[in-house]
C-alpha positions as MATLAB code, in Angstrom:
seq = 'XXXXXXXXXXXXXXXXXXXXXXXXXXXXXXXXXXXXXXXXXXXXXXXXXXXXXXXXXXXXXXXXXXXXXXXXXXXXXXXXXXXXXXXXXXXXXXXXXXXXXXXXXXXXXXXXXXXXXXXXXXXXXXXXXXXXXXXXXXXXXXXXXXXXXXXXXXXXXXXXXX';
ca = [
     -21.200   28.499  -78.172;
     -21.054   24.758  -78.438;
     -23.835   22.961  -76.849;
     -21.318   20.879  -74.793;
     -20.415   23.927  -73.101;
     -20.197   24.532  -69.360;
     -23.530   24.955  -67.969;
     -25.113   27.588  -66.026;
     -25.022   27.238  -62.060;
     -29.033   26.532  -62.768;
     -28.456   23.703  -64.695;
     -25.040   22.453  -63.385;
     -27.496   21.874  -59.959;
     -29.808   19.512  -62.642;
     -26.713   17.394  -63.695;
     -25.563   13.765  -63.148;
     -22.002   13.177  -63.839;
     -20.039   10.095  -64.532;
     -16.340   10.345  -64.960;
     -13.863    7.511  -65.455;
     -10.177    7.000  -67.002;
     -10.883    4.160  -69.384;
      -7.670    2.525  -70.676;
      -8.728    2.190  -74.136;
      -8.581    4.854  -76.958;
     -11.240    7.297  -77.214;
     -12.154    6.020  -80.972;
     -13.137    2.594  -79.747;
     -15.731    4.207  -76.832;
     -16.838    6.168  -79.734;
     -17.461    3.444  -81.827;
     -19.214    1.695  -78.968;
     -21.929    4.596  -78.369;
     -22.468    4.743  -82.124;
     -23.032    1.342  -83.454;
     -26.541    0.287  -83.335;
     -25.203   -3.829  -83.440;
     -22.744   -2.698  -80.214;
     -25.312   -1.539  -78.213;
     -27.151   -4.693  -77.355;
     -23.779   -5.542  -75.652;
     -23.108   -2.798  -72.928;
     -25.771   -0.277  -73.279;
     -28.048   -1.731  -70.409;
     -26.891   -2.890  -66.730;
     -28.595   -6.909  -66.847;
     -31.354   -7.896  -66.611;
     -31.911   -5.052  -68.825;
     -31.069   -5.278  -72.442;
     -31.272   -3.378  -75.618;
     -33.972   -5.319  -77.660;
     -33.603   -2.885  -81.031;
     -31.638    0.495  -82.013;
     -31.724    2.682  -84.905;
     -29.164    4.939  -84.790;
     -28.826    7.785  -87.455;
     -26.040    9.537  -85.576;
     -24.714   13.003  -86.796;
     -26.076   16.465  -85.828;
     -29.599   16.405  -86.225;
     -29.898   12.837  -86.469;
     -32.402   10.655  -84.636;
     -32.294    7.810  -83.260;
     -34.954    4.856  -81.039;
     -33.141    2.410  -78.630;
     -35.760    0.031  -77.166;
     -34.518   -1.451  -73.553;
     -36.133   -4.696  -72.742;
     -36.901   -5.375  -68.784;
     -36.392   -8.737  -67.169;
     -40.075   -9.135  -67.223;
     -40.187   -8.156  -70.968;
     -41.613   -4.616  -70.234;
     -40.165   -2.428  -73.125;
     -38.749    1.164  -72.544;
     -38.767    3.122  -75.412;
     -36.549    5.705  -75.894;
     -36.656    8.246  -79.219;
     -34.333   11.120  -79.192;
     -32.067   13.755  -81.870;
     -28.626   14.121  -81.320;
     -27.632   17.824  -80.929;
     -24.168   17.419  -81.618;
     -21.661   14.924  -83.179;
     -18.045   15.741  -83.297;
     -16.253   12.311  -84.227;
     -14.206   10.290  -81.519;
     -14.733   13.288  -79.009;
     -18.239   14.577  -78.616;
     -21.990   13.347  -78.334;
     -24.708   15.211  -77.214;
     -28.489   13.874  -77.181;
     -31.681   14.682  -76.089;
     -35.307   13.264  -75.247;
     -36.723   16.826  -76.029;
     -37.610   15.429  -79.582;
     -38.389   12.482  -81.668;
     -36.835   13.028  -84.449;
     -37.161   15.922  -87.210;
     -37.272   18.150  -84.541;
     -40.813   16.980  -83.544;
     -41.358   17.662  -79.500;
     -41.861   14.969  -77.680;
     -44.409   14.261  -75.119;
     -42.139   14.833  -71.751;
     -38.709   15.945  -72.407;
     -36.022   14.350  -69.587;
     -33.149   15.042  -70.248;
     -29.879   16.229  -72.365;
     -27.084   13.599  -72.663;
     -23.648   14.733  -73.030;
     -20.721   12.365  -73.542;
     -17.336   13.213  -74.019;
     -14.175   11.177  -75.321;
     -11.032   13.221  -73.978;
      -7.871   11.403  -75.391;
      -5.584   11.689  -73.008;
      -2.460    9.767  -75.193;
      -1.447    6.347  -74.423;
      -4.536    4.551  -75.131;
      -6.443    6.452  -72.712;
      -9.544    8.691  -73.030;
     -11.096   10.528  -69.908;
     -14.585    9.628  -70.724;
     -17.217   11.825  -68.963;
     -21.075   11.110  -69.324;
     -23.459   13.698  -68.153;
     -27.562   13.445  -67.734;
     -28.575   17.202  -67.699;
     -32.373   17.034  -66.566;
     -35.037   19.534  -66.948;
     -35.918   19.858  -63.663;
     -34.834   19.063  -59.763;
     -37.548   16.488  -60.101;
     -36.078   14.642  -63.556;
     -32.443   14.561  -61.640;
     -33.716   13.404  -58.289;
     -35.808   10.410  -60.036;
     -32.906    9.505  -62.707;
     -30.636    9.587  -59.056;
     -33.164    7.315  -57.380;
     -33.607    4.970  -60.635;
     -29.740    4.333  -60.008;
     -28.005    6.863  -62.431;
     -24.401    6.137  -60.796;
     -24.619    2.536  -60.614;
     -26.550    1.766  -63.959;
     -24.082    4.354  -65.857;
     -21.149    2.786  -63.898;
     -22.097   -0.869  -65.091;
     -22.659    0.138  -68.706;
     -19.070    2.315  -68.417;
     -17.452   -1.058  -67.725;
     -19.497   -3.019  -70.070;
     -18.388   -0.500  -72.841;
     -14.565   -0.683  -71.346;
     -14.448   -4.432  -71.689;
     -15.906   -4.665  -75.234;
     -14.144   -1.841  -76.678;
     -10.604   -4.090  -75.614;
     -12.128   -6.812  -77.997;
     -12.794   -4.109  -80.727;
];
């Protein structure tokens, strides 16, 4: 079973999903969410910004993208990516750190998927599996929809000058 696949009814209820049609190809999003020098530019809804990234991304890969506040507080964030399927798939996790060491509070598993849809168009979906009602209804109340939706067209906009 891939790890992308559809969730239980359990976890679907722990979910936060963001779906858009993005007229650009799904190679260019891809590139976007795996190029630690692109991520300064749409990652993070402003003030926010990405001050660093190391990205190491194939399956079992690691990675640390550092988000800088307005008020220069600094939001680490280490993680392993599960799963890496090229212009289609990438699924992440907080779980670890990297070499499959557990980190201190695990939050949540991202999923993102790059459905070409033909014409220059992917279906792009982004999904925040949590690991508990709690996890969801704070990542909700932090401004999931709007922060993802920002970055979405931050992403959108800079893949059309790739």
């Amino acid at each position: 079973m891939a790890l992308d696949a559809a969730p239980t009814p359990q976890a679907a209820a722990h979910e936060l999903v963001l779906t858009r049609i993005i007229d650009q190809p799904a190679d260019r999003l891809f590139k976007c969410w795996t190029t630690p020098e692109l991520l300064p530019e749409w990652f993070c809804p402003p003030p926010w910004r990405v001050s660093h990234a190391e990205m190491d991304v194939r399956t079992g890969g690691s990675s640390l993208i550092v988000m800088t506040g307005p008020n220069g507080e600094e939001m680490p964030n280490r993680g392993v990516y599960l799963e890496v399927v090229e212009n289609q798939l990438i699924v992440f996790t907080d779980a670890f750190t990297s070499a499959w060491v557990p980190s201190d509070k695990p939050f949540m598993v991202g999923i993102v998927r790059f459905e070409d849809l033909g014409g220059g168009k992917t279906r792009y979906t982004a999904i925040a599996r949590h690991w508990s009602a709690e996890d969801k209804a704070m990542h909700e109340e932090m401004g999931f929809h709007e922060g993802w939706g920002v970055a979405a067209d931050q992403m959108t906009a800079l893949a059309a000058r790739l």
